[in-house]
C-alpha positions in Angstrom: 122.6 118.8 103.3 122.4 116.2 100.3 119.8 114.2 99.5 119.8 110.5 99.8 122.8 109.6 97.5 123.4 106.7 94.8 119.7 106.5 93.0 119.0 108.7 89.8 115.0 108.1 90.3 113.4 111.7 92.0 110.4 110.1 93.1 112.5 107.5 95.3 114.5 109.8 96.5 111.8 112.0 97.2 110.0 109.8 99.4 113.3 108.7 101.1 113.7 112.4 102.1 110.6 112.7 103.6 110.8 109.5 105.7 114.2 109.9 106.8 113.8 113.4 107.8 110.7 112.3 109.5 112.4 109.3 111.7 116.0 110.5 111.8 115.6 114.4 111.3 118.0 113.5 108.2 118.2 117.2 107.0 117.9 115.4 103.1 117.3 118.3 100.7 113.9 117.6 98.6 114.8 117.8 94.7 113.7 119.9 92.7 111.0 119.6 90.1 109.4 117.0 91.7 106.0 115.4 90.6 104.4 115.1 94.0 101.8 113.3 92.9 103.7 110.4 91.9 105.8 110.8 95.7 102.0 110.5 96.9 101.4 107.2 95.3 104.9 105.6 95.5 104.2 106.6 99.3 101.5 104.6 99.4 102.9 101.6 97.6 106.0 101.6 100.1 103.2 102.3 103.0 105.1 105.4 104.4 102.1 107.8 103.8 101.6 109.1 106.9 105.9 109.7 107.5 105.9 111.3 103.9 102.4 113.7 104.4 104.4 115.1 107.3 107.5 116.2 106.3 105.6 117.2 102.9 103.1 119.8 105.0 106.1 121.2 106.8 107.7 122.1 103.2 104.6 123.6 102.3 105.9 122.5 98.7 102.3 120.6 98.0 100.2 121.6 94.8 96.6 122.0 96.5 94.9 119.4 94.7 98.0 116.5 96.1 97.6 118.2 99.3 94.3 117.4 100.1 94.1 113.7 98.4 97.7 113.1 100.6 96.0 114.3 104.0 92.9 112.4 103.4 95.1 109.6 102.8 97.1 110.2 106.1 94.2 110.6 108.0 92.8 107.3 106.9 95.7 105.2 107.4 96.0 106.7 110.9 92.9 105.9 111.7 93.3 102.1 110.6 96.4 102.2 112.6 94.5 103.1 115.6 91.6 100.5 114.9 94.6 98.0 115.0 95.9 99.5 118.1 92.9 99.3 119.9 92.5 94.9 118.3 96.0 94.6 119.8 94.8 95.7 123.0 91.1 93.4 123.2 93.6 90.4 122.3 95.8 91.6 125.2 92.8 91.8 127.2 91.5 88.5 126.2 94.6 86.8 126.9 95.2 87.8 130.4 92.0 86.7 131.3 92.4 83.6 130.0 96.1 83.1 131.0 97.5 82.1 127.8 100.8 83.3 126.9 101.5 85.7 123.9 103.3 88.3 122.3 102.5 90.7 119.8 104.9 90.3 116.5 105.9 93.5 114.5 102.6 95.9 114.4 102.2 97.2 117.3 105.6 95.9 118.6 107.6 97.7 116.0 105.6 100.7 116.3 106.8 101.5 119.6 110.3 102.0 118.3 109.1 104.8 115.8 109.5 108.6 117.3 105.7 108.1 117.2 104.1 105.2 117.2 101.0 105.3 116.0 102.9 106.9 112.7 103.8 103.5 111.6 101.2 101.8 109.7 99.5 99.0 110.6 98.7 96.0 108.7 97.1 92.6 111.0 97.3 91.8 114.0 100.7 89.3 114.3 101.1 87.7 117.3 103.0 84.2 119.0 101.8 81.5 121.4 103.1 78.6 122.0 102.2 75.4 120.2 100.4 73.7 123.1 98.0 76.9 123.3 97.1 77.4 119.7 94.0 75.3 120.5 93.0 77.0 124.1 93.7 80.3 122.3 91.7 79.2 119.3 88.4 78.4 121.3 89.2 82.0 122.8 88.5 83.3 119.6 85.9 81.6 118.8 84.0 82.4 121.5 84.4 86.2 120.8 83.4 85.5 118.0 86.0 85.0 115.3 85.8 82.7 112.8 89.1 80.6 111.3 89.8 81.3 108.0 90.4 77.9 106.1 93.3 78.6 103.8 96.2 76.9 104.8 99.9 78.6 106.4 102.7 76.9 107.4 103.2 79.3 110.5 99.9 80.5 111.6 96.2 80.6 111.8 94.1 83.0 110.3 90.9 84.7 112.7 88.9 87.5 111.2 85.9 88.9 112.0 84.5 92.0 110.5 87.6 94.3 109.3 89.8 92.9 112.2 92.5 90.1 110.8 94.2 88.3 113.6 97.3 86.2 112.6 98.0 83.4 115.4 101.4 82.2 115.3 103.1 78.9 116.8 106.3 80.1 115.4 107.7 83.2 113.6 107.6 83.4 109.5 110.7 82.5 108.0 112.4 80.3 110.6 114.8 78.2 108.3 115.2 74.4 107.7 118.2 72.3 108.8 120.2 73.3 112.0 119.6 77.4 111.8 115.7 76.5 112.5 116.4 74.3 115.5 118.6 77.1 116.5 116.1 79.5 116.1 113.2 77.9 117.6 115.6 77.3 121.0 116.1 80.9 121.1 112.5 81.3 120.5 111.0 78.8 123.0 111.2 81.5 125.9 109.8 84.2 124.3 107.0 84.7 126.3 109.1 84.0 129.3 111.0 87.2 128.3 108.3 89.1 127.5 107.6 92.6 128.6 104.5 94.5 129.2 103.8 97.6 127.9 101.3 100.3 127.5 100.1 100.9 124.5 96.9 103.5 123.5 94.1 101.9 126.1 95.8 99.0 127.5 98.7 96.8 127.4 100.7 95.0 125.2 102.9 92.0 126.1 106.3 92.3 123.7 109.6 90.6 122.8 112.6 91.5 124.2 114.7 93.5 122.2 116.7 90.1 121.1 113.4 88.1 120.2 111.8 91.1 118.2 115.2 91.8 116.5 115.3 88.1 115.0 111.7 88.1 114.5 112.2 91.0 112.5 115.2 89.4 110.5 113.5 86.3 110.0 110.1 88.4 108.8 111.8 90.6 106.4 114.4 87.8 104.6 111.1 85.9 104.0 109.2 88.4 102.3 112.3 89.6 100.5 112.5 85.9 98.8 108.8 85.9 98.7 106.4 88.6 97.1 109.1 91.4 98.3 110.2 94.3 100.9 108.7 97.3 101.0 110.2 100.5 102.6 108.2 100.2 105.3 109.9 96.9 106.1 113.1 98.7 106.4 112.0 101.8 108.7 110.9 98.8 111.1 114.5 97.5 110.8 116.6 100.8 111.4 114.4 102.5 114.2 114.9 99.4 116.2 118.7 98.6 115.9 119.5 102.4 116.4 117.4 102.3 119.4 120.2 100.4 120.7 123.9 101.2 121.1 126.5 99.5 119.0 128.0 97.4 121.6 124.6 96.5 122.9 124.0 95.2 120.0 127.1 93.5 119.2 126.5 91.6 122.6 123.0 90.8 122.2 123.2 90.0 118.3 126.4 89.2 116.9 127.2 85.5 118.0 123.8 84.2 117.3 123.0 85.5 114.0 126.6 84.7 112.7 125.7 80.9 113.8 122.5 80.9 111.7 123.8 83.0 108.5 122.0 86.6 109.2 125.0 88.8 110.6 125.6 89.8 107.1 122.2 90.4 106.3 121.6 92.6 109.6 124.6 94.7 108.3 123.1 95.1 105.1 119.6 96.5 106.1 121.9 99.1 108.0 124.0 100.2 105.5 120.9 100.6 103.6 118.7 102.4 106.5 121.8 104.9 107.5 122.7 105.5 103.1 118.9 106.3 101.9 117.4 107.4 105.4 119.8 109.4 107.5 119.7 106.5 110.5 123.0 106.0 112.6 125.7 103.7 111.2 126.8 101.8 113.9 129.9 100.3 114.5 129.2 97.0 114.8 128.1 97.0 111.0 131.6 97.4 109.7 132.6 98.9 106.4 129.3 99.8 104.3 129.3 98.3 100.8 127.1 101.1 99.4 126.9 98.8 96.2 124.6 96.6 98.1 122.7 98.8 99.6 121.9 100.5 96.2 120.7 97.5 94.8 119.0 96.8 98.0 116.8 100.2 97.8 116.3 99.8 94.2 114.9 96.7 94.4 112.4 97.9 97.4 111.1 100.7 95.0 111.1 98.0 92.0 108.7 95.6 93.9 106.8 98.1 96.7 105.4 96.7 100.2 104.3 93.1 99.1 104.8 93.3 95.9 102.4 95.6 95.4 103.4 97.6 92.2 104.4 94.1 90.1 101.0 92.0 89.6 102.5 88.2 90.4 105.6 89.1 92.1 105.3 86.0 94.6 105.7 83.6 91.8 109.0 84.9 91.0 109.7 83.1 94.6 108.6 79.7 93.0 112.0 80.1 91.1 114.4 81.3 94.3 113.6 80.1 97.0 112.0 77.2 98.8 109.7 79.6 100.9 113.0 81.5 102.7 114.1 78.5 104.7 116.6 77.7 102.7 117.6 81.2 101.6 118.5 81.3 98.0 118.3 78.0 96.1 121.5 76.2 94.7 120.0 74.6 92.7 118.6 75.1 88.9 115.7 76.8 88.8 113.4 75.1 87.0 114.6 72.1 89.8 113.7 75.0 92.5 110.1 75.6 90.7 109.0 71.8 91.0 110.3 71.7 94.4 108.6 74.9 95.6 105.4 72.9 93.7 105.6 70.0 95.8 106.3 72.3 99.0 102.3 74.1 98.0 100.7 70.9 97.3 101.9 69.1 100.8 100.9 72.3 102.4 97.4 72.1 101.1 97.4 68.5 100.9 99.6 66.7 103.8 99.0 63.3 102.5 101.2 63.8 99.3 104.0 64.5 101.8 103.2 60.4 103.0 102.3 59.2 99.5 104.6 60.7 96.5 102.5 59.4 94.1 99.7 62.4 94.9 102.0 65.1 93.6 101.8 64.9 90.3 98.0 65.7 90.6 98.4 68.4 93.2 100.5 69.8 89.7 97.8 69.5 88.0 95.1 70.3 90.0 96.8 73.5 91.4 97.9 75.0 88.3 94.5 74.4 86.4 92.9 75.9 89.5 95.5 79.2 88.7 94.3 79.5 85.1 90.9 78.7 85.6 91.3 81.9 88.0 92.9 83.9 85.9 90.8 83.2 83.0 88.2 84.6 85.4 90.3 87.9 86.4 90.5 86.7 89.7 94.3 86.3 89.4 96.8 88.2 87.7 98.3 86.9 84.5 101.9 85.3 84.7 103.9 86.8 82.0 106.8 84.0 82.1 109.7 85.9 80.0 109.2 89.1 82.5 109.1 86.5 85.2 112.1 84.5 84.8 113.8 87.6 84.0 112.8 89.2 87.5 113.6 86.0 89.3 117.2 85.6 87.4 117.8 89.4 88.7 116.2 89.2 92.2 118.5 85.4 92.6 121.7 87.0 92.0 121.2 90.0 94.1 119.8 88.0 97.4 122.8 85.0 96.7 125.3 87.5 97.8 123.2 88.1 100.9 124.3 84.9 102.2 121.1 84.1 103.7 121.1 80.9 106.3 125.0 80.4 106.0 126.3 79.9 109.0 129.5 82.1 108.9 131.2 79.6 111.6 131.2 76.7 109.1 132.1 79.6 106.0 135.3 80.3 108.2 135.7 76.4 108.3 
């Protein structure tokens, strides 16, 4: 067969061959005078190491010396996954006995959707209760010996102790303003009532059903797409689970709901992308495939990498898009957007200037200085504003046609 079609870049496509033939058995053809040691890192950066290492040592196509750095690699980041495994099941654990409520978010819930689960790698430990058990759950913590971590989110509280970084939410990320969030957080309010147990490495796992973790998922990866950015990784989540289910499945589960809150189209798009650059089924519920989308999709995963991670300050680009996701792309100017995704950060940090206007101004001022001061220090990375507003120009005119939040009932109106 081919390999992956539409993107001139033979490290991208590389790495998309390996991954899909490792989750779809996507037959992709590896090309030719490849520099594997650049597949190794851009594996890395998109956090598909482990897929990639194993369709590279069936090849047997490896120069020794990437060989051996790529398996250490592997192993190590299947290892962590495991150590997350195992945190997922002490919270379980911990949980139960105490009779709080949860489910697990992504990690080790989207992991059980991969051909082998403890192939996808693991980043924290994500997981929901509900708002009158963050405290109960909190003590729980505590008491094991977790400590909070004190910078501010507008979702979740950090706990951490040692290498173990637990995330615990009271509502998903990206759950939008205006009518869409009161939507969402209805359809989110019996979560845990719809929850299902499942086994997972040495215990259990309590887990959304497949309509909670399919919106989670949406509302996850729109939010760090107009944030600091997708990786690959991001999108493997997305197409194991909606091929796990059938296309009328789907439709029913799916298609009503996420057309009322302006993510139908966006749903399609991750699956055009998924079944064009990794072999996945395209289902028929996605409609026609507008491979021009999904190209500019893929190229802006590989532009960015998992988080950001390959463009130093990629999350301030946001400042200039979006107003954190929950509005989806900004209409309005962008320096308007910048001074409004200011004042969003300074109430965040300081919930008084959300009461008393007057306080912004030196939440400006104290926030930015703070930056520099920072970054003078080489604790931040230095914000390059040409290349910056040039990203953010780009990024805003691919994501507006993504139509995020629009409810296509009122578009049809």
């Amino acid at each position: 067969m081919q390999t992956p079609v539409g993107n001139t870049d033979p490290v991208a496509r590389a790495v998309l061959a390996l991954t899909g033939n490792e989750l779809f058995h996507a037959g992709w053809e590896l090309p030719e005078q490849t520099d594997w040691a650049a597949v190794f890192d851009e594996c890395g950066r998109q956090t598909v190491t482990v897929h990639g290492w194993k369709q590279a040592k069936i090849a047997g196509i490896l120069p020794e010396s990437v060989a051996h750095a790529w398996e250490e690699a592997a192993v190590g980041a299947a290892v962590h996954s495991l150590q997350v495994t195992w945190e997922h099941n002490d919270l379980d654990a911990r949980m139960r006995q105490a009779g709080i409520p949860y489910v697990v978010l992504k990690g080790s819930a989207s992991a059980r959707y991969y051909p082998e689960p403890l192939d996808r790698q693991m980043g924290d430990v994500d997981f929901l209760v509900k708002r009158e058990d963050m405290e109960r759950a909190g003590r729980l913590l505590e008491e094991a010996g977790f400590q909070p971590w004190e910078e501010k989110h507008i979702c979740h509280v950090v706990y951490r102790k040692g290498p173990a970084h637990l995330e615990m939410h009271f509502e998903p990320a990206g759950v939008p303003h205006g009518e869409a969030g009161e939507l969402v957080r209805g359809w989110m309010a019996d979560a845990m009532d719809c929850a299902r147990t499942i086994p997972c490495e040495q215990g259990y796992l309590s887990v959304p059903s497949d309509f909670h973790h399919g919106l989670v998922l949406l509302l996850h990866t729109s939010h760090h797409l107009l944030g600091e950015g997708i990786g690959l990784r991001h999108l493997c989540d997305w197409a194991v689970f909606s091929a796990s289910l059938s296309s009328d499945r789907f439709r029913e589960v799916f298609e009503k709901k996420l057309k009322r809150i302006g993510l139908w189209k966006f749903a399609c798009i991750l699956t055009w992308t998924s079944a064009r650059w990794l072999g996945s089924p395209l289902p028929e519920w996605a409609g026609r495939p507008e491979p021009r989308m999904a190209d500019a999709l893929i190229e802006d995963i590989f532009k960015g990498g998992n988080f950001g991670r390959k463009q130093e300050g990629k999350v301030y680009e946001s400042y200039l898009i979006s107003s954190r996701g929950k509005d989806g792309v900004g209409r309005i100017s962008m320096p308007r957007q910048f001074l409004r995704s200011l004042n969003e950060m300074v109430c965040t940090h300081w919930p008084a200037a959300g009461r008393i206007p007057l306080l912004l101004p030196a939440g400006w001022l104290f926030f930015c200085g703070r930056y520099l001061l920072r970054m003078a220090a080489g604790k931040r990375p230095p914000v390059r504003t040409g290349s910056l507003i040039q990203n953010a120009v780009q990024r805003k005119n691919l994501y507006t046609q993504f139509r995020l939040f629009e409810s296509e009932e009122r578009i049809s109106k």
